[in-house]
Backbone as a ProteinNet text record, in pm:
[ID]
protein_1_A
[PRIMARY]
XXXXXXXXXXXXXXXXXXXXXXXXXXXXXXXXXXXXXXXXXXXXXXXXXXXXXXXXXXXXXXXXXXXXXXXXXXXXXXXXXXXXXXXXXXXXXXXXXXXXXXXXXXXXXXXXXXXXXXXXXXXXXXXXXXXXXXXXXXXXXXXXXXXXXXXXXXXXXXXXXXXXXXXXXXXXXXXXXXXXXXXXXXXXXXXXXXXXXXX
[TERTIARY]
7176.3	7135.6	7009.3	7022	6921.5	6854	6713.3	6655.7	6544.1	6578.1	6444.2	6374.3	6237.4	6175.6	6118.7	6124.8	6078.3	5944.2	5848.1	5667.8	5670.2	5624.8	5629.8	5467.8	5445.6	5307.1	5326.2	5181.9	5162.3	5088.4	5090.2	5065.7	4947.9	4982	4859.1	4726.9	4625.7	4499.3	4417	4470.4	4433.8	4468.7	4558.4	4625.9	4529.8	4510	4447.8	4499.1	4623.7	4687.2	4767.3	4724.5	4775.3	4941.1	4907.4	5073.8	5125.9	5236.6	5295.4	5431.2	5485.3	5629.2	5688.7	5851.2	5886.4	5935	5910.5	5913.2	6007.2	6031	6122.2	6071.8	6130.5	6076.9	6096.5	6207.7	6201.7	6133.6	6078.5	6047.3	5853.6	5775	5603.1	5620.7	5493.6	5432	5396.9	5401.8	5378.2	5473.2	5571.3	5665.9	5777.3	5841	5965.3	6120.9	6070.9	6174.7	6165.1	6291.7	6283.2	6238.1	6191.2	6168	6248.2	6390.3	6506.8	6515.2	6467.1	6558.7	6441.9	6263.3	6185.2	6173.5	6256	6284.8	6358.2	6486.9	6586.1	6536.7	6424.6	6318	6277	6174.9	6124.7	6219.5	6310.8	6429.2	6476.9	6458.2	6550.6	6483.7	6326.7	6204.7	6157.5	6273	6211.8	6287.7	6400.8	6523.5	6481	6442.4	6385.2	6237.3	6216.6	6144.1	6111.3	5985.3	5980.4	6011.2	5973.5	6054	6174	6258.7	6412.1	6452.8	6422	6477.5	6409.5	6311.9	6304.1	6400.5	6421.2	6523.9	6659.5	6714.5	6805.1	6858.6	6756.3	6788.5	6709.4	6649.5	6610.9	6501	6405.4	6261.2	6200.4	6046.4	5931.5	5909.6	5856.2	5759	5692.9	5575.8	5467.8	5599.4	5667	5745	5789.2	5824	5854.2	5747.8	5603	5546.8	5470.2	5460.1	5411.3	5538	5632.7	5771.3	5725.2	5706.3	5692	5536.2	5451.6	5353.2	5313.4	5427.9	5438.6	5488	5578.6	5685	5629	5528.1	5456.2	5304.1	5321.4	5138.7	5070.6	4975.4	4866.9	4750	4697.6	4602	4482.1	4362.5	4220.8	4217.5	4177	4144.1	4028.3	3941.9	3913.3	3936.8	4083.5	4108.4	4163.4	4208.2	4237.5	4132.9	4075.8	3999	4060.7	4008.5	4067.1	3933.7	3997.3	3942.4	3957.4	4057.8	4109.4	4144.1	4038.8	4076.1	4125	4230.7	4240.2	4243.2	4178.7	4146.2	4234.4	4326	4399.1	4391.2	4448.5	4462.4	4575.7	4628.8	4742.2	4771.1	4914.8	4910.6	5089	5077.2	5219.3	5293.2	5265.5	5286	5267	5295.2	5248.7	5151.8	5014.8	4931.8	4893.8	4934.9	4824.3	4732.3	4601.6	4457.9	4499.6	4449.8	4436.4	4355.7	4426.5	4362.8	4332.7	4275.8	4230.9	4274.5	4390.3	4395.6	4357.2	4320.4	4312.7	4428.2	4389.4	4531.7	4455.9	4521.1	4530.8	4605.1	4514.5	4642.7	4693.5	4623.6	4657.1	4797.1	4818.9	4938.5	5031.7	4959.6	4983.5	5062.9	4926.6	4946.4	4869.5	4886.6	4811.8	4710.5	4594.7	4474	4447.9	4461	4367.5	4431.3	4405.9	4417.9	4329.7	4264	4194	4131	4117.9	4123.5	4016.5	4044.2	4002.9	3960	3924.7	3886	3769	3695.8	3529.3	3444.8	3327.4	3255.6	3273	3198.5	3184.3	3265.1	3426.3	3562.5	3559.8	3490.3	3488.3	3387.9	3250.8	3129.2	3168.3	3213.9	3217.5	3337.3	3403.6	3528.1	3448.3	3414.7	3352.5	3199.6	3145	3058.5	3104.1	3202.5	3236.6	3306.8	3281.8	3350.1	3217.1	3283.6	3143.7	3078.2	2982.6	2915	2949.6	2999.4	3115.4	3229.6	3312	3414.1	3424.5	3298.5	3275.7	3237.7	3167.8	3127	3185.3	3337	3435.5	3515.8	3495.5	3572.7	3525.8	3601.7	3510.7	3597.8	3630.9	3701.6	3762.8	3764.3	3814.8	3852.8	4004.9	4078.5	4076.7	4057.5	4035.5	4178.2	4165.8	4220.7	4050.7	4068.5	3988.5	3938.1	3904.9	3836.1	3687.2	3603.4	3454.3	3366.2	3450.7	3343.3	3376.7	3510	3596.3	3454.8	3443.1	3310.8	3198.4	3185	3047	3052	3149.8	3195.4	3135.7	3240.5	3228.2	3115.6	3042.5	2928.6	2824.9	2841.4	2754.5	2774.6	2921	2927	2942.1	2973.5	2987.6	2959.8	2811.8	2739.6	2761.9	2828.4	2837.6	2989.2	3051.4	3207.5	3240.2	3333.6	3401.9	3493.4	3474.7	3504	3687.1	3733.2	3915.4	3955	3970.4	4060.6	4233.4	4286.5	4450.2	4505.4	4619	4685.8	4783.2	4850.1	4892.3	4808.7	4711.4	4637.1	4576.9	4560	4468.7	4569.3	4692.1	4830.8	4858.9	4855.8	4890.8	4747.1	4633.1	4518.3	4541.3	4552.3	4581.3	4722.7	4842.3	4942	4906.9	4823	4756.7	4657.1	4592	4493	4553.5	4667.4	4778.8	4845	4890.3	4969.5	4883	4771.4	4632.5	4667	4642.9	4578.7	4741.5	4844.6	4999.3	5016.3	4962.6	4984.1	4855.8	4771.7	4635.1	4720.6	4768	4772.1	4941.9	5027.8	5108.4	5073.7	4946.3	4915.4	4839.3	4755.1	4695.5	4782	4872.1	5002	5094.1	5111.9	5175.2	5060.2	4969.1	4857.6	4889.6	4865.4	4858.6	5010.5	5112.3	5215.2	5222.8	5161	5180.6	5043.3	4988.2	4833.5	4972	5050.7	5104.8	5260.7	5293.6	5394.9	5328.7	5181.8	5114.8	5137.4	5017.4	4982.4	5131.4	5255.7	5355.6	5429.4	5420.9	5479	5379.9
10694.2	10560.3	10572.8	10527.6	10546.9	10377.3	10372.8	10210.8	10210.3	10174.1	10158	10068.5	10077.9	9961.5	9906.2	9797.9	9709.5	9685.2	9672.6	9649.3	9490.4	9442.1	9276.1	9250.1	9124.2	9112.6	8966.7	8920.6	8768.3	8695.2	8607.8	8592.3	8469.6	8400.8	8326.6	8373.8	8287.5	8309.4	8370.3	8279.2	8281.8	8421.9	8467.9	8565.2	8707.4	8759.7	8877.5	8999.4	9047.8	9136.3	9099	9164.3	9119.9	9208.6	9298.3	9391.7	9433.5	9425.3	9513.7	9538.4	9614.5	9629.4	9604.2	9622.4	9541.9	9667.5	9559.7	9675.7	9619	9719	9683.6	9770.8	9684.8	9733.2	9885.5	9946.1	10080.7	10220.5	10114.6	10209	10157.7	10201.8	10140.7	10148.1	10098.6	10062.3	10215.5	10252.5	10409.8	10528.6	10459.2	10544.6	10570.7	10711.3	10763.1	10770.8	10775.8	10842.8	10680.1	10737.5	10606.1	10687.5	10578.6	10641.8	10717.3	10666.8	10698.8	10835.1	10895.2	11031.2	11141.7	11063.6	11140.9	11191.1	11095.2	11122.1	11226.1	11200.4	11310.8	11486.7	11476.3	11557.9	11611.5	11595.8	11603.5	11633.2	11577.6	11615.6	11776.3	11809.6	11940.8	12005.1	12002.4	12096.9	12113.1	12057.1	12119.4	12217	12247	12357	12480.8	12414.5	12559	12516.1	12666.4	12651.9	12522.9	12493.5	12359.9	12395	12529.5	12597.6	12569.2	12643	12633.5	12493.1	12386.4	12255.1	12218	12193	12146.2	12213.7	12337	12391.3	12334.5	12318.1	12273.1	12132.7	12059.8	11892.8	11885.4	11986.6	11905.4	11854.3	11899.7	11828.7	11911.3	11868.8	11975.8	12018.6	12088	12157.7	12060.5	11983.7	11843.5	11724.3	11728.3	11584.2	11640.5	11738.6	11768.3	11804.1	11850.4	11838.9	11698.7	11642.2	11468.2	11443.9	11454.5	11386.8	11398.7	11566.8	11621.5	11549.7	11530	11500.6	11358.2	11238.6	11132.9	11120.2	11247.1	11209.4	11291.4	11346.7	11416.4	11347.2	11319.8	11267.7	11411.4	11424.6	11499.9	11479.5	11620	11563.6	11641.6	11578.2	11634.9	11751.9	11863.3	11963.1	12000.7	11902.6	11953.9	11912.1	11846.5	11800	11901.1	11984.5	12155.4	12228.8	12310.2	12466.2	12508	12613.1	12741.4	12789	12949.8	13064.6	13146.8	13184.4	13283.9	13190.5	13179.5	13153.6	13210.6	13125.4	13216.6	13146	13226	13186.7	13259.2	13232.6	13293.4	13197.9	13268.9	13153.7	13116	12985.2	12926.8	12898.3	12939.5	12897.9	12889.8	12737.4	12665.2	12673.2	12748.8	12770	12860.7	13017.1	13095.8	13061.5	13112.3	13022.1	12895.7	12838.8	12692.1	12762.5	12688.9	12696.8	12697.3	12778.7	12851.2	12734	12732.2	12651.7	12732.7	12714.4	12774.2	12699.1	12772	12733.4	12780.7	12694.6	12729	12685.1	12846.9	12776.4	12862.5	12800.1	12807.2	12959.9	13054.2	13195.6	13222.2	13154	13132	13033	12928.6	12833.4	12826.6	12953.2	12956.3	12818.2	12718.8	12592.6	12590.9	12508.8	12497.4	12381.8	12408.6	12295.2	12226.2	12281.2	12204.8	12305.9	12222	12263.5	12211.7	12315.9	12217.2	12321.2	12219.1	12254.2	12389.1	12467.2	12627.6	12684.1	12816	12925	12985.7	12939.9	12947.7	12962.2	13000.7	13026.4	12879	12803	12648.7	12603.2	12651.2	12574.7	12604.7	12706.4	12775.8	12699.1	12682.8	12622.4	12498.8	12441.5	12317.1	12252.6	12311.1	12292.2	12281.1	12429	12424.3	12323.1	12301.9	12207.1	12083.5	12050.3	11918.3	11956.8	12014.3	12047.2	12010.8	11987.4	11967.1	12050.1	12124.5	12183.6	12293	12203.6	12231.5	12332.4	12287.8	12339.4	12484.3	12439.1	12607.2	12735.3	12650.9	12709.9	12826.1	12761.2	12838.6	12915.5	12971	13024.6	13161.2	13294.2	13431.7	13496	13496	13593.6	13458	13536	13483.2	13626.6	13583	13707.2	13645.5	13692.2	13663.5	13733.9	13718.3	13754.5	13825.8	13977.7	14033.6	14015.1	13872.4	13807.1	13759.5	13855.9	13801.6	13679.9	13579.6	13431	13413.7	13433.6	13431.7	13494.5	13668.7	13712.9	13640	13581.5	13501.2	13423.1	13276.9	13207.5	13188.1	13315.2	13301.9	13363.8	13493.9	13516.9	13420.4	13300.5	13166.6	13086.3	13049.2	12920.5	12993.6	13131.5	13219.1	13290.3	13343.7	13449.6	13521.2	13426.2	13526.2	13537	13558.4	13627.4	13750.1	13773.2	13873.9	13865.6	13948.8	13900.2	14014.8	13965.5	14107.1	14054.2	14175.7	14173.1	14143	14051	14058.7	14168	14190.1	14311.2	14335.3	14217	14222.2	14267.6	14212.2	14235.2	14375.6	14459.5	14568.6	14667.8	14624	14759.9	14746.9	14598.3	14619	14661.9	14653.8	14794.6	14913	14981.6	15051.2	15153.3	15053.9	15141.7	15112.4	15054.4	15023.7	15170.2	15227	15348.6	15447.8	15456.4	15546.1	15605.3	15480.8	15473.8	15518.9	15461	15541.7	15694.6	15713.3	15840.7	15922.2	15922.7	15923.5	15973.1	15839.3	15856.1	15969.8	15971.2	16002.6	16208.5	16240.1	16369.3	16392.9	16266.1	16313.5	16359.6	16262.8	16258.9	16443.5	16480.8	16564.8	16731.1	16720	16735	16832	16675.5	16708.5	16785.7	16793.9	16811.3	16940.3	16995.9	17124	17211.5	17137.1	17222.1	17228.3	17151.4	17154.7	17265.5	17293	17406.5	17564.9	17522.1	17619.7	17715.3	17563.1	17593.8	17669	17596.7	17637.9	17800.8	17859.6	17965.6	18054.2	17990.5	18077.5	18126.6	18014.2	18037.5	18114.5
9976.2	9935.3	9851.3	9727	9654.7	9595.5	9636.9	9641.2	9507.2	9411.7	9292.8	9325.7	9371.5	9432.8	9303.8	9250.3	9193.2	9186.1	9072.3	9092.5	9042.1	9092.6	9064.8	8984	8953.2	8869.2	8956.4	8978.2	9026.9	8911.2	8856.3	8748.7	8793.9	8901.3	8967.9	8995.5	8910.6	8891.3	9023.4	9128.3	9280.2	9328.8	9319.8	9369.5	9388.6	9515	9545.2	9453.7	9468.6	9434.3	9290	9175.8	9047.2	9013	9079.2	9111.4	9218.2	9247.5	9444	9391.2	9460.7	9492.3	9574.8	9529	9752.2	9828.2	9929.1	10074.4	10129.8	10250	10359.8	10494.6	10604.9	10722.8	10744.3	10684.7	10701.5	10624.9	10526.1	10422.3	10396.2	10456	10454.5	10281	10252.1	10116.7	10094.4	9930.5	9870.2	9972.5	10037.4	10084.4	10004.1	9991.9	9910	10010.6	10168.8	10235.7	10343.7	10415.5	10535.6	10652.7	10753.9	10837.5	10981.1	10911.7	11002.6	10946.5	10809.5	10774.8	10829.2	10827.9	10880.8	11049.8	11093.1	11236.1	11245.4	11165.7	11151.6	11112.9	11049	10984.2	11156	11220.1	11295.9	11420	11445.8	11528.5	11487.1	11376.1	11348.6	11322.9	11287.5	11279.8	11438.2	11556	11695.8	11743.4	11657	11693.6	11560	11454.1	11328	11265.8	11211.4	11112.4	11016.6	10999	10891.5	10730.1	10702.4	10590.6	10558.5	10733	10673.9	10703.2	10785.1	10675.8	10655	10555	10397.6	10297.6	10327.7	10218.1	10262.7	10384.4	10391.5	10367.2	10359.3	10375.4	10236.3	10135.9	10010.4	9952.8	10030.1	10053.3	10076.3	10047.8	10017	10206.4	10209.9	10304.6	10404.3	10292.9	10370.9	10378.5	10371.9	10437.2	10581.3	10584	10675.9	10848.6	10762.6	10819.9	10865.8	10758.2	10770.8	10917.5	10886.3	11018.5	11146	11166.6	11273.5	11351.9	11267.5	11289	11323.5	11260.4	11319.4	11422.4	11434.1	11578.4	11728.7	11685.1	11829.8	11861.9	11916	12041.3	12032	11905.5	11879.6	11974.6	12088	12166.1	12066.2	12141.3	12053	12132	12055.5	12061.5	12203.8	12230.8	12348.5	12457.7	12439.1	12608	12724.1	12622.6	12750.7	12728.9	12818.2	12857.2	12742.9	12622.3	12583.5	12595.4	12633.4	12642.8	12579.9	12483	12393.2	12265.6	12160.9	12052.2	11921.5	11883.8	11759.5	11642.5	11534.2	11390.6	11257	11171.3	11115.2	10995.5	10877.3	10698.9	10730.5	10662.4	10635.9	10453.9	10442.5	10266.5	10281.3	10260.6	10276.4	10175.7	10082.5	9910.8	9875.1	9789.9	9733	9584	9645	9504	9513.4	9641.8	9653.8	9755.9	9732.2	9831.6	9971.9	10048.6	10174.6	10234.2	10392.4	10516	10628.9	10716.8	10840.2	10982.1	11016.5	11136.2	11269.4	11368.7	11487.4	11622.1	11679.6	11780.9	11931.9	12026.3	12155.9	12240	12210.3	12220.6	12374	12477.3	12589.4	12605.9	12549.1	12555	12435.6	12313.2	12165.1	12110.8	12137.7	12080.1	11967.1	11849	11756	11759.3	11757.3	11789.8	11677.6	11544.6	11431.9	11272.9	11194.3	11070	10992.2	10923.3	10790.7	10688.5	10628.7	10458.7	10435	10332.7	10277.4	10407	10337.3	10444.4	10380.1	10451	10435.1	10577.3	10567.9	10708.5	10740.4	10649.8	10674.7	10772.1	10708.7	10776.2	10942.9	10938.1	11065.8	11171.8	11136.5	11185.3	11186.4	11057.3	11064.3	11212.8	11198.2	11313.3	11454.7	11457.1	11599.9	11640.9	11565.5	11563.3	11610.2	11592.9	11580.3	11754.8	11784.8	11990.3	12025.5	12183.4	12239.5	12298.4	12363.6	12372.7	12525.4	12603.3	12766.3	12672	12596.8	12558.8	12482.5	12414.4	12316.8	12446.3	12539.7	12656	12706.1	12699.2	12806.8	12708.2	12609	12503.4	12525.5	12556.1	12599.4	12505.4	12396.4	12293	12166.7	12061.4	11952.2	11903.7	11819.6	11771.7	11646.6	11476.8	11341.2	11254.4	11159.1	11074.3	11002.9	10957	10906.6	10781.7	10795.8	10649.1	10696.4	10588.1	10623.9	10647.8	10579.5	10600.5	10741.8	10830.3	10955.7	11070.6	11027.6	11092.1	11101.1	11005	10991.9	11056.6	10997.9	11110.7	11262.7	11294.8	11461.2	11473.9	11432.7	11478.2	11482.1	11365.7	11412.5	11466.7	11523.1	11618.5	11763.8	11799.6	11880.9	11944.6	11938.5	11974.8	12084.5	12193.9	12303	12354.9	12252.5	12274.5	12208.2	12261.8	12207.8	12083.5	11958.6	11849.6	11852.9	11821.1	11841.6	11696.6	11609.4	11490.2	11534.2	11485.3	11557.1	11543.4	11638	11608.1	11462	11417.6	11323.9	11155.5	11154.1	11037.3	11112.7	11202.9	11234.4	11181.3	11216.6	11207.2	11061.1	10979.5	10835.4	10748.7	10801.4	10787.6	10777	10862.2	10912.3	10838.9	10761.4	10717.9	10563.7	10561.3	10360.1	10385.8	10455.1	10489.3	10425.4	10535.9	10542.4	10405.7	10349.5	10217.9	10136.7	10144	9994.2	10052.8	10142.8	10141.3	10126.4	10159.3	10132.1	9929.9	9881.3	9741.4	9680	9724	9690.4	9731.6	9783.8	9846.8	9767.1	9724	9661.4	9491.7	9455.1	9361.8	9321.4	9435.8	9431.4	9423.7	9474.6	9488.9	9346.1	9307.1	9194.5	9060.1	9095.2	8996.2	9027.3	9133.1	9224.8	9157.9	9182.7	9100.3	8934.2	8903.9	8749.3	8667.6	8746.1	8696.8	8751.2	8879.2	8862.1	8788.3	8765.5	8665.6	8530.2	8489.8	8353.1	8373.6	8469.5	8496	8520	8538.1	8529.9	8397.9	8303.7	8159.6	8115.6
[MASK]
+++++++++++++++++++++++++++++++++++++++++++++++++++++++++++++++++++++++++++++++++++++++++++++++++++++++++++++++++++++++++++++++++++++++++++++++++++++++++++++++++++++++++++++++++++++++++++++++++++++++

């Protein structure tokens, strides 16, 4: 079902609003989708990935997340204890600007999202907790990005800082690989002085 909403003009002097379009109960004002198909959205982003349907049903990424997000009771971030925090980048796009999320690695719930990845994003977040809550936090695990260190070493001081395991092991085989190419490289140098010295 496809609806061209109409922009109307009021041409009355009196009139607050000199332009609108029409609406309908299912569809809010500056809305594209109804809210029956965003349900439908949110219903099927609790069985997959929000990736794989948007690709499947046709639609970007953020509608899908907008759905999900109307259709769940978001609690504030400090109404549970965490003790094990974790801090990692988010990039919903290859080549759009990076977010910083935080999540719950004890219940691996997601607490918060927000915009770039900067120490700021980091301080600024935890700042905004209350003072009981940061309390009870005895480890934070990062993604091995420096403003992240900074970060927590300033809203944090007395935890334990853990590189994740995932970014430590894909360290770790980027090491590997230099030094891999670096010894094949050295290598091939090594046979070719001795091919010379044989002709």
């Amino acid at each position: 079902l496809l609806w061209r909403k109409r922009r109307l003009r009021c041409e009355q002097s009196e009139c607050g609003r000199s332009t609108f379009s029409e609406e309908h109960p299912e569809i809010p004002p500056r809305a594209r989708t109804t809210r029956r198909f965003r349900r439908h959205l949110a219903r099927r982003a609790k069985r997959g990935a929000v990736s794989h349907v948007a690709s499947e049903e046709h639609t970007s990424w953020w509608l899908v997340w907008r759905s999900v997000t109307e259709a769940v009771e978001l609690r504030p971030a400090d109404a549970s204890v965490v003790h094990r925090l974790g801090i990692d980048e988010a990039s919903f796009r290859r080549g759009l600007r990076f977010h910083t999320a935080f999540v719950d690695l004890d219940r691996r719930r997601l607490l918060d999202l927000v915009p770039e990845r900067t120490k700021r994003s980091v301080t600024g977040w935890v700042d905004a907790r209350t003072p009981a809550w940061r309390a009870e936090i005895t480890e934070v695990v990062i993604d091995p990005f420096d403003a992240y260190r900074q970060g927590v070493a300033e809203a944090f001081p007395h935890v334990r800082l853990i590189v994740d395991k995932f970014h430590a092991v894909r360290l770790a085989n980027q090491a590997l690989d230099a030094v891999r190419r670096r010894l094949q490289r050295e290598a091939g140098r090594h046979r070719s002085r001795q091919s010379r010295s044989v002709a």
